[in-house]
C-alpha positions, 0 to 999 in steps of 0.5 A: 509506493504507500499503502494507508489503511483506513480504520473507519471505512476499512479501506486501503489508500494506495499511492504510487508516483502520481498515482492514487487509489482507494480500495475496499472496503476490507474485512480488516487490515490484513486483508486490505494491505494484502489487497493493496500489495496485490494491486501493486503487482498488477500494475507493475508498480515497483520502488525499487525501480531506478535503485530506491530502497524500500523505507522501514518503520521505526523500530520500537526496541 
């Protein structure tokens, strides 16, 4: 699952397997992943399915 958000439209790209969906536009990014997030769960859509682990960010320390 990955969840893009787009500054200019202020929308939010949701891509899971096969799947991908644009959604918004959005007040700011806080909303828009929270939004994404919640799309997520609608569609019972998990990474963690079949044991994968989720991806952090680098860390900036």
């Amino acid at each position: 699952m990955q969840l893009v958000f787009d500054l200019v439209e202020r929308t939010v790209v949701v891509s899971f397997r096969d799947t991908v969906k644009m959604l918004g536009p959005f007040a700011d990014q806080k909303a828009a992943i929270k939004a994404g997030e919640q799309h997520c769960r609608d569609h019972g859509w998990d990474d963690n399915e079949f044991g994968s682990e989720p991806i952090s960010p680098p860390s900036l320390a």
